[in-house]
Structures are given as structure tokens and as C-alpha cells.
C-alpha positions in Angstrom: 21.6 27.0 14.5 23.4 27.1 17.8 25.6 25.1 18.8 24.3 23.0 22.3 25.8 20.5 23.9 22.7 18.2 24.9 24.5 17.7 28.6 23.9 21.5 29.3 19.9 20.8 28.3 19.4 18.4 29.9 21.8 19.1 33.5 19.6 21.9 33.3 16.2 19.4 33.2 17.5 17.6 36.1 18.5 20.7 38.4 15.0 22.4 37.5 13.1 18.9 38.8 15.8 18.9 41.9 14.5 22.4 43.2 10.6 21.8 42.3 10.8 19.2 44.5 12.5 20.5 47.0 10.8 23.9 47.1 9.2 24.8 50.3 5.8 25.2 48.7 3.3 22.4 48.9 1.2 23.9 46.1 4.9 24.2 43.9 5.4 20.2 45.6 1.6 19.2 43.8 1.9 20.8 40.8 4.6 19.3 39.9 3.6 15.8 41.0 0.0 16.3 39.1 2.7 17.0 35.6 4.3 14.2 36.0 0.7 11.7 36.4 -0.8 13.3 33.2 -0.6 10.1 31.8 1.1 7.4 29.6 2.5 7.3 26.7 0.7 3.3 25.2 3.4 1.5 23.4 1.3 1.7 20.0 1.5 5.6 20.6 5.2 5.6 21.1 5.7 6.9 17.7 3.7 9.3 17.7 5.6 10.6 21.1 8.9 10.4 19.1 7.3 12.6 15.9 5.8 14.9 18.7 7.1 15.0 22.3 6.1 18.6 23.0 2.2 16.7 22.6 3.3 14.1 24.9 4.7 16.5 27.9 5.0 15.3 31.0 3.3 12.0 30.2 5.1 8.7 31.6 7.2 6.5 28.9 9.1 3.1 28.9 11.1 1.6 26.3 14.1 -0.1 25.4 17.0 0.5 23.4 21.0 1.0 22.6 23.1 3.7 23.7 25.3 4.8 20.6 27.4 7.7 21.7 29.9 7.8 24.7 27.5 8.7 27.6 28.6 12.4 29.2 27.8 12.9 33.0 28.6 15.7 35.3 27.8 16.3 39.1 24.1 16.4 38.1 23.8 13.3 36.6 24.0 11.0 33.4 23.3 12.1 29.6 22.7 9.4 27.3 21.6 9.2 23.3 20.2 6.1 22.6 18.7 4.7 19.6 14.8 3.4 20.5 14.7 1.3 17.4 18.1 -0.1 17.7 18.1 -3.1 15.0 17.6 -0.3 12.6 19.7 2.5 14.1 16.8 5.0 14.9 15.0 7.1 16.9 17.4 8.9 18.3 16.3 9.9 22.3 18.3 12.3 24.9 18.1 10.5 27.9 19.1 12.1 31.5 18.7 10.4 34.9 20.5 11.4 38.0 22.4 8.5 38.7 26.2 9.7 37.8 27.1 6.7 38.9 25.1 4.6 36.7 27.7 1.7 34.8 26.6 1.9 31.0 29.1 2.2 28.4 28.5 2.8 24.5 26.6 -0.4 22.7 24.9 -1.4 25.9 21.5 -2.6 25.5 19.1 -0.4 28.3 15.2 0.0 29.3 14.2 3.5 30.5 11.7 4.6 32.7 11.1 8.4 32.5 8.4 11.5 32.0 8.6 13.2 28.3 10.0 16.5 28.7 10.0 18.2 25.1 11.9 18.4 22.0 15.2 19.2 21.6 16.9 20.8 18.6 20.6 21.8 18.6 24.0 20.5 18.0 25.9 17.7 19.4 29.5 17.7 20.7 30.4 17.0 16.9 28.5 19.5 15.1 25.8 17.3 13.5 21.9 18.5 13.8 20.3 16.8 16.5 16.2 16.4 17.0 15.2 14.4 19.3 12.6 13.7 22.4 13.7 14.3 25.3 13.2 11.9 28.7 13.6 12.9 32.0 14.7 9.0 33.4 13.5 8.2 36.7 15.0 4.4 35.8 17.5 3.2 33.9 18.4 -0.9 33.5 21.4 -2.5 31.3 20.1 -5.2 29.6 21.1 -8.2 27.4 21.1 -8.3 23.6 18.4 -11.0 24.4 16.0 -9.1 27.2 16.7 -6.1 24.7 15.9 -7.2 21.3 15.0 -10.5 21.3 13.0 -11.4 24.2 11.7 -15.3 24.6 7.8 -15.5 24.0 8.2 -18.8 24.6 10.2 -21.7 25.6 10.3 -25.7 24.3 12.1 -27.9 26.7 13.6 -30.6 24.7 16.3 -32.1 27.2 17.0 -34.9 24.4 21.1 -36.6 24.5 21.9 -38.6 20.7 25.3 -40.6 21.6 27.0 -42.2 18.6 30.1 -43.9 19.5 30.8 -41.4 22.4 30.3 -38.9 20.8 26.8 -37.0 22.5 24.9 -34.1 21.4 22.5 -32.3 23.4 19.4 -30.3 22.9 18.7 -28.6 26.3 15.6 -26.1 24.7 14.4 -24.2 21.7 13.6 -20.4 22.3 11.0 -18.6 20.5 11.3 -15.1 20.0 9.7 -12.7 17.5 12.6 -12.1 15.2 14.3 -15.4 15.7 14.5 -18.8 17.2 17.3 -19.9 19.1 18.1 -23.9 19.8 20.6 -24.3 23.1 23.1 -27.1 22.1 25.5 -29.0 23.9 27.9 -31.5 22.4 30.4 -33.9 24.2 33.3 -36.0 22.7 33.6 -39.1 25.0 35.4 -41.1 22.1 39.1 -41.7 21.5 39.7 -39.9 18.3 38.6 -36.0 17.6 35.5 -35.4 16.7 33.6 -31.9 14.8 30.4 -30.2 14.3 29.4 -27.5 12.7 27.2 -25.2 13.6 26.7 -23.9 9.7 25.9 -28.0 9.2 22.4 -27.3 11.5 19.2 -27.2 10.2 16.0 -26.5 11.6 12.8 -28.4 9.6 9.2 -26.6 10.7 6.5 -28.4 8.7 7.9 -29.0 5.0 10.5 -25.9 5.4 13.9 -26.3 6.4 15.6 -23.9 7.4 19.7 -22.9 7.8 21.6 -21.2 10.3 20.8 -17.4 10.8 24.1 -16.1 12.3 23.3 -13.1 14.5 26.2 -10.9 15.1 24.5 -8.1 17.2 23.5 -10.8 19.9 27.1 -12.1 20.9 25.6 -15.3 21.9 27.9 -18.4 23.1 28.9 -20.0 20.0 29.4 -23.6 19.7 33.2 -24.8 19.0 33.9 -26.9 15.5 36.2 -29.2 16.4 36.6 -31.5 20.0 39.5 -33.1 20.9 38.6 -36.4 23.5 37.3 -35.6 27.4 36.1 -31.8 26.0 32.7 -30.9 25.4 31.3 -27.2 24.0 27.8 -25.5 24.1 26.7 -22.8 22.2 23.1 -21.3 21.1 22.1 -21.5 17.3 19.6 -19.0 15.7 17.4 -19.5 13.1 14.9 -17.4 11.3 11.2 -17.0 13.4 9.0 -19.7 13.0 5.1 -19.7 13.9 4.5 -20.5 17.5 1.5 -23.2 16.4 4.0 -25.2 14.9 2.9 -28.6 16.6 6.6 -30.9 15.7 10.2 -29.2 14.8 13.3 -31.3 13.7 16.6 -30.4 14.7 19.1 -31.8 12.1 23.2 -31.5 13.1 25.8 -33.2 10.7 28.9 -34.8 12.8 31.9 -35.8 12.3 34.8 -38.0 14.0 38.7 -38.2 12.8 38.1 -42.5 12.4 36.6 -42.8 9.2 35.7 -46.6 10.1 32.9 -45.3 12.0 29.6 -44.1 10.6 28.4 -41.2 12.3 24.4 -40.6 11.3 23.1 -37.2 11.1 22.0 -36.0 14.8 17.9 -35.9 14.1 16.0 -34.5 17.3 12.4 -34.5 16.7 10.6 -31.6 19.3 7.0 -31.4 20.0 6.1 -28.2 21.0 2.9 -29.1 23.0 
């Protein structure tokens, strides 16, 4: 098979939809405006665009996903591969939008707006067999992990402060997302000694189900600190597995500790209705 660098293609793309548009023709001017309103490409489709883009020509798309190569550009524009699937490291796209200028690095999360342009088969700059759609983008957005992957479906406000001895933890809100729930935590030593709590310690209880810490690595959320020294306080987001959204009462269950062993520091039990 060839060798083609994915750039050339799709520099190529680019400069072809430059001149249409520019042509002095009105009938060029139409035809290719009628191209690109053939249609959309439905989100339950979308695979069936990725198995066939030649079907899907010219048909509007929108998705979101993770760029995985260093992105190439040129005086024409911007060439990305990105991964539509990116929790599982598929569905490789070519994406090209005309925006040199665009700030996106390797590992950033992105949506793309964009027409299907067909399939392409060749070579990458390292020799490995590419197949892939191809988008023509007419928008492209960084994202976060969160907007990307994991967006909130809905959000609990809790707003709840346990003090023991000075020493306070917060529970601002619980997000529900559907791969994961996320509890926004905020903990305060205002004691004399040193205090600690551990995030690996939490537990989430949904009806008769409790549940443990779910570390997510991909998301680089804040994490909470372990260990407080007096006056300091940390804050931090810990994820847990999904949970049903008609769950009517969660419990939030921390384990803390403080360097004066006289004292008696209770489990931190928040009790959250989600109404």
C-alpha cells in the first residue's frame, strides 16, 4: 500500500473546499452548500458513519473525543487523529479544520463539529495501516476530562459542614454522571494538633450497597491531601462507581483522624437526599 501522510489528504480537503467557495460561479457556490446540508449524521448512527463514511458523505457530524498523536499543521490548516471512543482507545478519525492556530496538544480532550468527507486508507508518518473517516471540521473545542467523558446528568447540592474538635469536613455536592459519581469534599483543620483523612477511607452507601473509592486516573481531578497540619485546609473530588439517579437518600461515610489520641474523632456520616 502507499505510503500517505494523512496531512497531504487532508491539506488537500481543505484547499479543494477553499476554492469551491470562493469560485466565481454561483451555481459552483450552491452546489456545494446543497453537499454540505445533505443531512446529519444521528448520534445512534454514528457507528455506522465510522464502519461506512463513504455512505455518510457530506452529511454533518458532532462528537467528542481525544487526540492521540502529535497534531501536524501546515499553512492550510490543522490535522488531527483522534480516538471517538476514547475510554477505550478507538475509533480512530482524521480530523482537519483550518484553524493553524488552533492550541490542542496530544491527550487533550476535544468536540468536533464537521461534514464527513470519505474514507481514508494509507500509511501514517510511522508506517502503520491507517483506516479511518475522514471530517472536514468546521469547529473544533478543547474540552475537560469531565465535559469530555464524564459529563454531569445531574447535580445534588449537599452544602453539609461536620466539625469535631476543629477539625471540619465539607460536602459542597455529589455529581452524577453516567460512568461515575463524583462527591466534592472540603476538609479544614482548625485544631491544635495535625489531623488526616483519607480519601481511600470514603465510602459511599446507596440503599443497602456500599461502595469504595473508584480512583480515576484519566480524569486528573483535584485530589484531596492526607494529612493537615493546624490553620490548612484541602479540597479534592472523590469518584465512585455510577449509582441509579432514583436513588431517594445517599450516605457519605469519611474516617478521620487527629495526632491527640485523647480525642475521639467519630466517622464523618453525611446523609444526602437527592430530591
Amino acid at each position: 500500500m502507499k505510503k500517505v501522510l494523512f496531512s497531504l489528504l487532508m491539506g488537500s480537503l481543505l484547499l479543494l473546499g477553499a476554492c469551491s467557495e470562493e469560485g466565481d460561479s454561483s451555481k459552483e457556490k450552491e452546489t456545494v452548500s446543497d453537499q454540505k446540508s445533505k443531512g446529519t449524521v444521528d448520534a445512534k448512527d454514528f457507528n455506522k458513519m465510522y464502519t461506512n463514511p463513504d455512505k455518510y458523505k457530506n452529511y454533518q457530524v458532532s462528537f467528542t473525543g481525544r487526540v492521540f498523536t502529535d497534531p501536524e499543521r501546515d499553512d492550510n490548516g490543522i490535522y488531527l487523529q483522534v480516538w471517538a471512543d476514547p475510554k477505550n482507545g478507538e475509533k480512530n478519525i482524521l480530523v482537519g479544520y483550518s484553524d493553524s492556530d488552533l492550541e490542542v496538544n496530544m491527550d487533550d480532550y476535544i468536540s468536533v463539529e464537521g461534514v464527513v468527507e470519505k474514507t481514508f486508507e494509507g500509511e501514517n508518518a510511522f508506517g502503520a495501516k491507517v483506516v479511518a473517516p475522514v471530517i472536514k471540521a468546521s469547529k473544533v473545542e478543547v474540552l475537560d476530562y469531565m465535559a469530555a467523558v464524564a459529563p454531569t446528568l445531574k447535580t445534588i447540592e449537599v452544602n453539609q459542614d461536620i466539625n469535631q474538635h476543629g477539625f471540619i469536613v465539607h460536602v459542597d455536592k455529589v455529581e452524577l454522571a453516567e460512568n461515575e459519581t463524583r462527591v466534592y469534599v472540603k476538609a479544614k483543620n482548625e485544631s491544635k494538633d495535625n489531623v488526616s483523612l483519607f480519601s481511600s477511607s470514603t465510602k459511599l452507601i446507596v440503599g443497602s450497597k456500599q461502595m469504595e473509592e473508584d480512583m480515576n486516573y484519566e480524569a486528573d481531578y483535584p485530589e484531596l491531601q492526607s494529612d493537615l497540619i493546624p490553620e490548612t485546609e484541602t479540597e479534592g473530588i472523590i469518584t465512585f462507581g455510577k449509582i441509579d439517579e432514583t436513588e431517594k437518600t445517599l450516605k457519605f461515610y469519611a474516617e478521620g483522624y487527629s495526632d491527640d489520641y485523647e480525642l475521639d474523632i467519630d466517622p464523618f456520616v453525611f446523609t444526602i437526599q437527592n430530591d
